[in-house]
ROPA-617130 format. One record per residue: residue number from 1; x, y, z of N, C-alpha, C in turn; residue in three letters. Coordinates in Angstrom, 2 decimals, decimal comma. Last residue first. Layout:
> drentor|n_u|n_v|n_w|ca_u|ca_v|ca_w|c_u|c_v|c_w|lomi
> NUM|X|Y|Z|X|Y|Z|X|Y|Z|Ala
...
// end
This chain:
> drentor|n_u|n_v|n_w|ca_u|ca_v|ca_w|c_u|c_v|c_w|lomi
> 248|110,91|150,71|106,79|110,29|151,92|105,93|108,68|152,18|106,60|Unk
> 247|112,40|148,74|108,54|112,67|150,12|108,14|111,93|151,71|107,47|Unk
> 246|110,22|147,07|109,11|110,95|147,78|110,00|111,50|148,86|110,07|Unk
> 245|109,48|145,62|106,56|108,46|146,47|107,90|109,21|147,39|109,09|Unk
> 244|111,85|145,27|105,52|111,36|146,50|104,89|109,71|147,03|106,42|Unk
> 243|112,77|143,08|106,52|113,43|144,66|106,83|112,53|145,32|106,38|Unk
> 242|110,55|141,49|106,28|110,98|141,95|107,87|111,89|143,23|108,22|Unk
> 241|111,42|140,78|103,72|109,50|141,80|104,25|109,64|142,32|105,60|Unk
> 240|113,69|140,04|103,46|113,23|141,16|103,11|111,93|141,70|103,49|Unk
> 239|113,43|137,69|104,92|113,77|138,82|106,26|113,72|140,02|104,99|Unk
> 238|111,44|136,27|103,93|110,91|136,64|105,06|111,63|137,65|105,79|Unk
> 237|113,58|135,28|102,12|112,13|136,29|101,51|111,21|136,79|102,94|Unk
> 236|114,92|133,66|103,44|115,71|135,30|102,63|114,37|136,14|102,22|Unk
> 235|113,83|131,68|104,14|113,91|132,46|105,24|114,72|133,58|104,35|Unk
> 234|110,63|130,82|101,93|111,87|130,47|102,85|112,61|132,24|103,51|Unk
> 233|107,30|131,05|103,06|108,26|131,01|102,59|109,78|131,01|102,91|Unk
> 232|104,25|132,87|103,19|105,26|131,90|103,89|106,09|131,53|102,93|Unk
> 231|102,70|135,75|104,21|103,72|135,15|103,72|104,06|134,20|104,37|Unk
> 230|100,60|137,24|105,84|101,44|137,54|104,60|102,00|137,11|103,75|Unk
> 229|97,09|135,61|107,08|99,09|135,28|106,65|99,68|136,23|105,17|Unk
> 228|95,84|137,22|109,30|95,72|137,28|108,19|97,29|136,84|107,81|Unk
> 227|95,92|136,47|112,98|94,88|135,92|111,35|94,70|135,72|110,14|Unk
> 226|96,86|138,56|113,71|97,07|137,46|114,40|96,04|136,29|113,61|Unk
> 225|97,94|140,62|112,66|96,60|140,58|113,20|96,24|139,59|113,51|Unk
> 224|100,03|138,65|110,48|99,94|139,90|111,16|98,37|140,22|111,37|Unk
> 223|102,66|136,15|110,55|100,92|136,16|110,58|100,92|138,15|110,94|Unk
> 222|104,85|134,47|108,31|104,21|135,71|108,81|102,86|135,71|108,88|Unk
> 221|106,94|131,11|108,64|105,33|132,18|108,34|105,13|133,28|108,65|Unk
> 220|108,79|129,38|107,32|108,98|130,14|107,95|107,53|131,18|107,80|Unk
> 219|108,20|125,35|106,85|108,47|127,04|106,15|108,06|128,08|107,33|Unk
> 218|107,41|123,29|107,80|109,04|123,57|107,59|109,37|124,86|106,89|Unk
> 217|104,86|123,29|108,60|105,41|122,61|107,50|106,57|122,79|107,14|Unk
> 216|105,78|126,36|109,86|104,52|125,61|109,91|105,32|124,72|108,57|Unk
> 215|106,47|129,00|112,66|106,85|127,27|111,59|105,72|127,14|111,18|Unk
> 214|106,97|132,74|112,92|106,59|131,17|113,36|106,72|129,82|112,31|Unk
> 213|106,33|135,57|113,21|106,90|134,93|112,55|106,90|133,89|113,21|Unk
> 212|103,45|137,97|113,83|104,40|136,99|114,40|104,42|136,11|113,49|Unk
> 211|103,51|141,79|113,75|103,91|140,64|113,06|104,12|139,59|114,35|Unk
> 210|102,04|145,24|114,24|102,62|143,91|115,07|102,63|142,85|113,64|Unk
> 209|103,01|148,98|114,69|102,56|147,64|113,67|103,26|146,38|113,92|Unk
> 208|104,20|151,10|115,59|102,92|150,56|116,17|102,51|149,21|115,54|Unk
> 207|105,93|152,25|113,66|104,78|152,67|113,46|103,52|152,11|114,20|Unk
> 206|108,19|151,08|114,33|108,15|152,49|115,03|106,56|152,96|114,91|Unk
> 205|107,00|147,52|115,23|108,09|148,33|114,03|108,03|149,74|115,20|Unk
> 204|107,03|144,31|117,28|106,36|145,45|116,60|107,47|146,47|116,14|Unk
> 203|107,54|140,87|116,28|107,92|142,08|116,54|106,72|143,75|116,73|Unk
> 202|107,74|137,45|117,67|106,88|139,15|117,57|107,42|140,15|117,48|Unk
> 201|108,40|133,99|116,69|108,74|135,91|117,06|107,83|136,59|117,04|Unk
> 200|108,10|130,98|118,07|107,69|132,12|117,24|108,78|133,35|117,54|Unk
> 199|107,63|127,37|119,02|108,46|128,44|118,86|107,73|129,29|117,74|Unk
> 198|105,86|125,47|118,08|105,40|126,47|119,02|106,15|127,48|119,30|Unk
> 197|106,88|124,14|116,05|105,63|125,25|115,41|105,14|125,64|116,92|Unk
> 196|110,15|123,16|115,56|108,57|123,52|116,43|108,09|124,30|116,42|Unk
> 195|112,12|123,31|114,07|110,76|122,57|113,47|109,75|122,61|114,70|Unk
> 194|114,58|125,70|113,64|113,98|125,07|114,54|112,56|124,30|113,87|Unk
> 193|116,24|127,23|111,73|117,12|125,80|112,14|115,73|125,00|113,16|Unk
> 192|115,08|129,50|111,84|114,83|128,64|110,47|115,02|127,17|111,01|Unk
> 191|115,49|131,04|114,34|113,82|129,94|114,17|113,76|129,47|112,88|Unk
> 190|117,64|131,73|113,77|117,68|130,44|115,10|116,18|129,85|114,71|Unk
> 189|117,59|133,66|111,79|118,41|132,58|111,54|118,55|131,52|112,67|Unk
> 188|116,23|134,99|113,83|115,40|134,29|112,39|116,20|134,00|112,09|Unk
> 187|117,43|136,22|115,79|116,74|135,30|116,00|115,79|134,81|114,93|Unk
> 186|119,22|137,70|114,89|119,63|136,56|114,77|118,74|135,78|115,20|Unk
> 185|117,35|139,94|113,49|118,01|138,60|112,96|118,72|137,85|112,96|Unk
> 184|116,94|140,69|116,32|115,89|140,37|115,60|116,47|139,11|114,14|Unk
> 183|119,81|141,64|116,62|119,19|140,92|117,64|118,11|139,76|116,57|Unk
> 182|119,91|143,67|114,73|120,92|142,56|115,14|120,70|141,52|115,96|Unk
> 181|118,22|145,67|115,78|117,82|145,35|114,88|118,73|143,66|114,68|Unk
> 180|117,11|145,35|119,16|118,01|146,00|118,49|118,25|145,04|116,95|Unk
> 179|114,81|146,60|121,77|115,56|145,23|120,88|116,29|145,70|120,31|Unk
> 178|111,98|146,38|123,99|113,01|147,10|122,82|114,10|146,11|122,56|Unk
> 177|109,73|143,48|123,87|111,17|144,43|124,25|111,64|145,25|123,97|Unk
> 176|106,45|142,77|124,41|107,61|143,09|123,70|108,39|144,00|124,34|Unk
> 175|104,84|140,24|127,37|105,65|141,98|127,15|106,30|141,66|125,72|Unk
> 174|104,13|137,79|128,42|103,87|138,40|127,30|104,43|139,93|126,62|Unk
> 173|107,22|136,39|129,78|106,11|137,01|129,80|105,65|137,39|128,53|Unk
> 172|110,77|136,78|128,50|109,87|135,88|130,18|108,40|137,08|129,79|Unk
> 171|111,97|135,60|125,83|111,90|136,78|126,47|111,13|136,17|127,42|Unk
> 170|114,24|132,69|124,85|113,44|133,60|124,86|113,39|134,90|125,80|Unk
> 169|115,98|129,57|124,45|116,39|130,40|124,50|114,65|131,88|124,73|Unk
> 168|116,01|127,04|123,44|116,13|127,49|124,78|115,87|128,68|125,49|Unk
> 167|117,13|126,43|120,81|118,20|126,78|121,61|117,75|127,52|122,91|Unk
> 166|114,53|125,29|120,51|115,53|124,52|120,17|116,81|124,67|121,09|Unk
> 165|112,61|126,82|120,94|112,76|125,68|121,83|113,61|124,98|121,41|Unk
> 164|112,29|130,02|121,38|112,70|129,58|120,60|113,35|128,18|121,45|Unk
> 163|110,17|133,08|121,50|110,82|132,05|122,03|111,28|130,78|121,03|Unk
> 162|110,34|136,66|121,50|110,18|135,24|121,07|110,71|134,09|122,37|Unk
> 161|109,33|140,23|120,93|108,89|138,89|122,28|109,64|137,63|121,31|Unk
> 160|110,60|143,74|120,79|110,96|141,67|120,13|109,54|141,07|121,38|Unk
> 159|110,56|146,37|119,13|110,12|145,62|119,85|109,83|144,54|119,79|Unk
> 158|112,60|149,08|117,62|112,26|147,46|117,53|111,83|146,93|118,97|Unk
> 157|114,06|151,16|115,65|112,92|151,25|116,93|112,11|149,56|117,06|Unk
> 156|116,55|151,45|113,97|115,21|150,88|114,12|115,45|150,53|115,48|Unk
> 155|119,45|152,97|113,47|118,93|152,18|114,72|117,57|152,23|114,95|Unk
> 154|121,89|153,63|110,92|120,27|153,70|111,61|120,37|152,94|112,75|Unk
> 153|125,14|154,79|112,56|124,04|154,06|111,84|123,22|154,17|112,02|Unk
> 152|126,24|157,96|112,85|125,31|157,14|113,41|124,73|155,82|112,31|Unk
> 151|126,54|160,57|112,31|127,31|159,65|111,77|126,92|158,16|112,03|Unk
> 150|125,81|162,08|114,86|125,15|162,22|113,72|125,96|161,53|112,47|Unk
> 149|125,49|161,51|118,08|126,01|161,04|116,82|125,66|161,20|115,91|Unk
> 148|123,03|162,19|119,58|123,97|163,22|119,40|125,47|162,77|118,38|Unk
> 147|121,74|160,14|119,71|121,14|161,17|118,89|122,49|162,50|118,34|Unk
> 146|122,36|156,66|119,08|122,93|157,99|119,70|122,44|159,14|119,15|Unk
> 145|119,80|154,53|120,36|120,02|155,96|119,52|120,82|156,91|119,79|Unk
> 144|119,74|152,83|122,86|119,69|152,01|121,06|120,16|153,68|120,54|Unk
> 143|120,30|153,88|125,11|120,83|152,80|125,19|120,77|151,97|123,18|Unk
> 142|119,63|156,21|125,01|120,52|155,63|126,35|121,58|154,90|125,60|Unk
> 141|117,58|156,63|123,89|118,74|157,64|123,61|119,88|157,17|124,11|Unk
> 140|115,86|155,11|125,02|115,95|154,45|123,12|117,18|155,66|123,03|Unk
> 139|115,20|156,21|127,43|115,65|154,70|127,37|116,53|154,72|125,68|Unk
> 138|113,88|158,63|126,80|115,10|158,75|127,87|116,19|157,15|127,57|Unk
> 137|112,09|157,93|125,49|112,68|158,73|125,03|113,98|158,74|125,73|Unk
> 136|110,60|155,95|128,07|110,75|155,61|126,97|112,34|156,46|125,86|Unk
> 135|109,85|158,32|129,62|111,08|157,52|130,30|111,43|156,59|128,69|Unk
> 134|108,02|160,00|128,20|109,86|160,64|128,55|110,78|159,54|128,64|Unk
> 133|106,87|157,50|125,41|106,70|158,69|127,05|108,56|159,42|127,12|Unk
> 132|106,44|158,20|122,10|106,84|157,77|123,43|106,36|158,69|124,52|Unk
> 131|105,18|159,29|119,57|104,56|158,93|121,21|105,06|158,57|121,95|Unk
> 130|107,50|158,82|117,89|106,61|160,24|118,20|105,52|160,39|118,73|Unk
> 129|108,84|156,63|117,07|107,55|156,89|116,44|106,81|157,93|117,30|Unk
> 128|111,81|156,73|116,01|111,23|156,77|116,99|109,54|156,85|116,24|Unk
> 127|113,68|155,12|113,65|114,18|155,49|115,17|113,10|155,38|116,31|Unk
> 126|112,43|155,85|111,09|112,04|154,37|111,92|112,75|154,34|113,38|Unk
> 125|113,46|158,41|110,46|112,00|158,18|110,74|111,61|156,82|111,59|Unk
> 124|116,57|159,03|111,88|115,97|158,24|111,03|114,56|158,32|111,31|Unk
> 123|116,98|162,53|112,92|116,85|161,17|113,36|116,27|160,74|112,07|Unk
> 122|118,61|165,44|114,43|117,76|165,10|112,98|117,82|163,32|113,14|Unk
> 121|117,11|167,19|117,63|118,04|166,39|116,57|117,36|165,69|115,14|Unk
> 120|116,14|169,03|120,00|116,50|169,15|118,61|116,93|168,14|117,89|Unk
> 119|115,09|170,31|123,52|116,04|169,68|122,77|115,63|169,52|121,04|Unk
> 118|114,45|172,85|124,84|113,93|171,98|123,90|115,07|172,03|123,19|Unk
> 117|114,26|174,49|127,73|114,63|173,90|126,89|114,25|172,74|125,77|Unk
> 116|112,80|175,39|130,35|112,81|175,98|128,85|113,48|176,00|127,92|Unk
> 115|114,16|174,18|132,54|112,74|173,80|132,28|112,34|174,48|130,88|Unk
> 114|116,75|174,35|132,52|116,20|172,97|132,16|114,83|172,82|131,42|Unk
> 113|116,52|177,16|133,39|116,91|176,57|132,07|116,35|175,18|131,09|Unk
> 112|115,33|176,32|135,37|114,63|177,25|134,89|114,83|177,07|133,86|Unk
> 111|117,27|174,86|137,14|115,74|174,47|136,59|115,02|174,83|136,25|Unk
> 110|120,40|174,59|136,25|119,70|175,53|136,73|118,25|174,91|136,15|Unk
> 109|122,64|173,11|135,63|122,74|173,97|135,84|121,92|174,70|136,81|Unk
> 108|121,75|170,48|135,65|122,62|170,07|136,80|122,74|171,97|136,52|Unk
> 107|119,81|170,35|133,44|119,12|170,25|134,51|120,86|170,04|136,03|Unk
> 106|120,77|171,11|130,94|120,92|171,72|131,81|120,27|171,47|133,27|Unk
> 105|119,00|167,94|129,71|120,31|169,75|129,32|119,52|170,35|130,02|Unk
> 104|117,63|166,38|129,79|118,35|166,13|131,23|119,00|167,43|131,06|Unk
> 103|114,50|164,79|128,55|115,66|165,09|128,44|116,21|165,78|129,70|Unk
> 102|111,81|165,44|128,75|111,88|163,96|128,50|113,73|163,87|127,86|Unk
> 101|110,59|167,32|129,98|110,48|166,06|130,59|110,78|164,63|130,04|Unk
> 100|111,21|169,77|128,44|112,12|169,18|129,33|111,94|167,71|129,97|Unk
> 99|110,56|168,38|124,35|110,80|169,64|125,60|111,64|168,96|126,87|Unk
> 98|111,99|167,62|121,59|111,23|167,14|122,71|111,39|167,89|123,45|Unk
> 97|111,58|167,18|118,26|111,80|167,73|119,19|111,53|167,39|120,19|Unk
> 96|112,83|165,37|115,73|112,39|165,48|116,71|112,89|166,32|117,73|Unk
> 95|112,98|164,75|112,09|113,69|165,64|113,17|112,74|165,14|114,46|Unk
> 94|113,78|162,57|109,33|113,01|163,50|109,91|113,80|164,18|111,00|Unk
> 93|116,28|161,67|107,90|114,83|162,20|106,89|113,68|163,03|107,88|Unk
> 92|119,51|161,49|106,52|118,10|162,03|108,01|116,87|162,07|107,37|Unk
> 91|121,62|162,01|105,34|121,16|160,62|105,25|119,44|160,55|105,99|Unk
> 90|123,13|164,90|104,79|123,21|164,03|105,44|121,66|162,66|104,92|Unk
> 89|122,47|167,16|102,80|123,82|166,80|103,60|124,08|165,49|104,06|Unk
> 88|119,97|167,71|101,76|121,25|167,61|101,23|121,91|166,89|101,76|Unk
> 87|117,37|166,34|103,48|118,59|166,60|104,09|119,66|166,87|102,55|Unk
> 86|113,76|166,22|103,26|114,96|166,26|102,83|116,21|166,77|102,94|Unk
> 85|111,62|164,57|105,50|112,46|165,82|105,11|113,56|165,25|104,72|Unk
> 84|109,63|163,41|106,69|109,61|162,80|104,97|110,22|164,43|105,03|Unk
> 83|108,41|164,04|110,10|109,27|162,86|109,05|109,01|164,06|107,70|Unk
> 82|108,98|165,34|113,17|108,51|165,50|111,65|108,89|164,97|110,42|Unk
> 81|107,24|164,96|116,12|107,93|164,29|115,05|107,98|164,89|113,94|Unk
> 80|107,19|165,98|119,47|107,03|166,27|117,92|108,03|165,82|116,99|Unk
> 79|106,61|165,49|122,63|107,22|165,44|121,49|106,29|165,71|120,26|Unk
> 78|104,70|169,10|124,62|105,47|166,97|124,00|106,29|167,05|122,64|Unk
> 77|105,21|171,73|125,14|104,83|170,53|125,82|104,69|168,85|125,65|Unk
> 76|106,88|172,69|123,02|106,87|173,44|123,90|106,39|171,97|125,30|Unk
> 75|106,02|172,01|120,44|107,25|171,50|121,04|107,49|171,91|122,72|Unk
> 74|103,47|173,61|120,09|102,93|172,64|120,12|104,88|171,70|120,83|Unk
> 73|104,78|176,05|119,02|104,59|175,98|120,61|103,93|174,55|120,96|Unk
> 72|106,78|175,07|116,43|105,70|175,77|116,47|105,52|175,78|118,36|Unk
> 71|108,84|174,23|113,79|108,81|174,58|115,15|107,36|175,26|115,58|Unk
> 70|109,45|174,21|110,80|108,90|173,30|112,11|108,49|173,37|113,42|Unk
> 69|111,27|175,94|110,01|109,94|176,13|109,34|109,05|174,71|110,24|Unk
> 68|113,81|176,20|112,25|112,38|177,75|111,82|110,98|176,65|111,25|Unk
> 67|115,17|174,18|111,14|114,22|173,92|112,24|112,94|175,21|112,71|Unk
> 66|116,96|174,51|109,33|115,19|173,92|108,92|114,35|174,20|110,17|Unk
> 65|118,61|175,71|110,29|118,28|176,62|109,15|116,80|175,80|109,20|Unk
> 64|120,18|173,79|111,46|119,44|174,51|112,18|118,83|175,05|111,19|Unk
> 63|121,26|171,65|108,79|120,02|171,40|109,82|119,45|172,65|110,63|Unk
> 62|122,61|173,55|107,53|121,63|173,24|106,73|120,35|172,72|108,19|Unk
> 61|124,65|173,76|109,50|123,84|174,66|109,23|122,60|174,29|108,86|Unk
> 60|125,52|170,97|109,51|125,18|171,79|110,70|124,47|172,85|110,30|Unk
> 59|126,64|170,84|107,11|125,49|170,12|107,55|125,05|170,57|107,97|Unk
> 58|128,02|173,51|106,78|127,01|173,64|105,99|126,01|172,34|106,22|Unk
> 57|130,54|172,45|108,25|129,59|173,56|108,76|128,39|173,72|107,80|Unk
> 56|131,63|169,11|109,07|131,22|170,33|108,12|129,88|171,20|108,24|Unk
> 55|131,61|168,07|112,52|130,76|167,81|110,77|131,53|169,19|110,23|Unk
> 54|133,64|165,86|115,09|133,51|167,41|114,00|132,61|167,02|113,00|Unk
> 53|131,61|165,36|118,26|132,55|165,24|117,27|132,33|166,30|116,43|Unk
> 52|128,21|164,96|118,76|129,44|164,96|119,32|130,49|164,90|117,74|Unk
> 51|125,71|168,16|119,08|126,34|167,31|118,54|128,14|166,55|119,18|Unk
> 50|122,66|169,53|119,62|123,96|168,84|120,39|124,50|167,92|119,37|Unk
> 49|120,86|171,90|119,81|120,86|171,05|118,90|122,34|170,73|119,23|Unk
> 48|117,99|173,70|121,57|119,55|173,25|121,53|119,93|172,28|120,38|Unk
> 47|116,06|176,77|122,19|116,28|175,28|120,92|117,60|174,88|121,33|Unk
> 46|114,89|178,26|125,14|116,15|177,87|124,62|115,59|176,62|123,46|Unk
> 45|111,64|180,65|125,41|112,55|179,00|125,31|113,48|179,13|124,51|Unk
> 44|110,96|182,70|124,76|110,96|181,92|126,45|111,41|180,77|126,42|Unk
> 43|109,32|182,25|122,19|109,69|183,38|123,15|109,51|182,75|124,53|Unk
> 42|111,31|180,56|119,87|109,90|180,91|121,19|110,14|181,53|121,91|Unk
> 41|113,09|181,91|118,20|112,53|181,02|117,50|111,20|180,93|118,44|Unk
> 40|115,35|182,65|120,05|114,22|183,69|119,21|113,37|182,82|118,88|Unk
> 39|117,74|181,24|120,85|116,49|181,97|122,42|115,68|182,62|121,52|Unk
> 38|119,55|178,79|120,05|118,25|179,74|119,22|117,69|180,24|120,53|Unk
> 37|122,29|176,99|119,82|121,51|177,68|120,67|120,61|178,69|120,24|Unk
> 36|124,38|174,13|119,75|123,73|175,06|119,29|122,13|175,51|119,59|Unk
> 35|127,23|172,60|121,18|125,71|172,65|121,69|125,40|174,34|121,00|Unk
> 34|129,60|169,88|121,12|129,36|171,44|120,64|128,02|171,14|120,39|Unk
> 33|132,29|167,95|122,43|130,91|168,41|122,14|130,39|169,90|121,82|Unk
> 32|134,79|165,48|121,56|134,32|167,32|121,62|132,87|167,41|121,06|Unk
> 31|136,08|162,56|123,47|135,10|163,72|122,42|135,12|165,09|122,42|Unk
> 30|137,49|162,25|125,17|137,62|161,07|123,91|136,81|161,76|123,09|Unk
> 29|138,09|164,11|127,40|139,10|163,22|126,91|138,93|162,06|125,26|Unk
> 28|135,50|166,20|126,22|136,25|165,23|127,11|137,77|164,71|126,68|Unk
> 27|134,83|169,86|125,96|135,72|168,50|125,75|135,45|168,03|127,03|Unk
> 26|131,90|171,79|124,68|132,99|171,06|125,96|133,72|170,07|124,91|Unk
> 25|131,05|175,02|123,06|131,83|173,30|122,90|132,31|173,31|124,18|Unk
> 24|128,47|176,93|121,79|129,33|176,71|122,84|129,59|175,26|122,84|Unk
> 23|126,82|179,47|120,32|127,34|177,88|120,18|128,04|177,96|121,20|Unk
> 22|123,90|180,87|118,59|124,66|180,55|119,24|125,49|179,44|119,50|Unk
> 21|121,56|182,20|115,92|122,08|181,17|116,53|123,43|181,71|117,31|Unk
> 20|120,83|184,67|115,24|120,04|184,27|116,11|120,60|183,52|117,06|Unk
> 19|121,81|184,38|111,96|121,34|185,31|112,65|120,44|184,44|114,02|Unk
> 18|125,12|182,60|111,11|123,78|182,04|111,27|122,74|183,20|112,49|Unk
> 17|127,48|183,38|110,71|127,06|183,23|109,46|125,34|182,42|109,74|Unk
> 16|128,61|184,08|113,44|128,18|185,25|112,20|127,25|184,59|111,52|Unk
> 15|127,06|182,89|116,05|127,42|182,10|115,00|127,56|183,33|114,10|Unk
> 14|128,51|184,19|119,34|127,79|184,18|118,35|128,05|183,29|117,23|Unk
> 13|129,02|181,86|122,42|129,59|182,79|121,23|128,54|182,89|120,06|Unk
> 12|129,48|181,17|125,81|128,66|181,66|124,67|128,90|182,39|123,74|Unk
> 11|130,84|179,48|128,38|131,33|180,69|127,53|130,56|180,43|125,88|Unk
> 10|128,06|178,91|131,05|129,08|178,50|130,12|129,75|179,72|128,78|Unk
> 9|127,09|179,58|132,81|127,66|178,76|133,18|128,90|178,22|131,92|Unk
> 8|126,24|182,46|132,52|127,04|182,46|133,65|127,63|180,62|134,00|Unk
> 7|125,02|182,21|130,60|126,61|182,76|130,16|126,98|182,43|131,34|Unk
> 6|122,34|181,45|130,71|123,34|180,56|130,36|124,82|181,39|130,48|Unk
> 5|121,49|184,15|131,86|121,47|183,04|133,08|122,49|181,66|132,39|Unk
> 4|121,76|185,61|129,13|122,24|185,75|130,28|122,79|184,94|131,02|Unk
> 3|119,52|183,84|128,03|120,93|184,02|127,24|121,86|184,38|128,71|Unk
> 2|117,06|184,75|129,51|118,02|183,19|129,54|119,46|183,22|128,85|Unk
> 1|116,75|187,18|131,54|116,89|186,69|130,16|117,67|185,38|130,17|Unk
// end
């Protein structure tokens, strides 16, 4: 039984006020982590839902409490997204699950565990777009999404290419980047200051959807499909269409 095979690494306690669920907290020196635990929900698989630091127990709740009406065996072998949910508590609008190949709990315990685990967290919808690969999932947790912060600013899922010949400056090759939303505008406050219409940006959003921003006549342009112009205009009306492609 997996409940079992976990006790032997770590001290496991019931939740009263939640039937099924389980919990267990490490410390570090600068955090306290606490890892919630469902073995009913699939038969044969651990749900974990990791958090760092303290919330109020009725967030925490409120979130495991949803994850019953989502869950299905389809989590079992890839990710699963589930946007346009409503959180009382918190700010979240969707959830993602992901099984073992694209997360690391318990893999220093035991690879049985590892291997029948499915990870949990409640995420901004524009975070992830629910195809990544593992190594992808593995990257945007690393290094742009603390998942296990749930206090977290958003952190749009952003893929850059530009270049920019004033200050020199760009990405090497045709590839987009992951990126980080801070990034993206500072590089539209560098391509207002610039008048060469060979300097541009590219972004793509979470939803797969490409833009390139570029000069023309001293106004700032959106092309998307590499043909049809959204917009041209000055540079406050270009970064509302730029947040809103990004965010929503």
């Amino acid at each position: 039984m997996l409940l079992n095979e976990l006790q032997e690494y770590c001290e496991i306690s019931n939740i009263k006020e939640m039937k099924d669920w389980y919990f267990y907290s490490n410390k570090t020196p600068t955090f306290i982590f606490t890892h919630y635990l469902n073995f009913s929900l699939i038969e044969g698989y651990i749900i974990k839902v990791s958090i760092r630091g303290v919330l109020e127990v009725k967030v925490i709740y409120e979130f495991l409490m949803s994850i019953e009406k989502f869950i299905n065996t389809d989590c079992t072998n890839r990710i699963v997204k589930i946007e346009n949910i409503a959180y009382k508590e918190t700010k979240f609008d969707a959830m993602l699950f992901i099984p073992s190949q694209y997360h690391t709990s318990f893999s220093t315990f035991s690879d049985k565990l590892y291997q029948k685990t499915i990870d949990v967290f409640p995420i901004y919808g524009c975070e992830f777009s629910g195809d990544e690969s593992p190594d992808i999932v593995k990257l945007l947790r690393q290094n742009f999404v603390s998942t296990i912060n749930w206090k977290r600013e958003i952190s749009p899922k952003i893929k850059l290419r530009f270049k920019n010949n004033k200050t020199k400056s760009g990405t090497i090759g045709k590839k987009l980047y992951l990126d980080k939303w801070s990034n993206l505008l500072h590089e539209l406050n560098n391509l207002q200051e610039c008048t060469d219409s060979s300097s541009f940006i590219e972004v793509e959003n979470y939803k797969n959807e490409y833009i390139h921003i570029s000069i023309l006549n001293n106004k700032v342009m959106v092309i998307r499909n590499k043909n049809e112009i959204l917009l041209q205009g000055k540079l406050k009306d270009i970064k509302r269409y730029v947040s809103n492609f990004i965010f929503n």
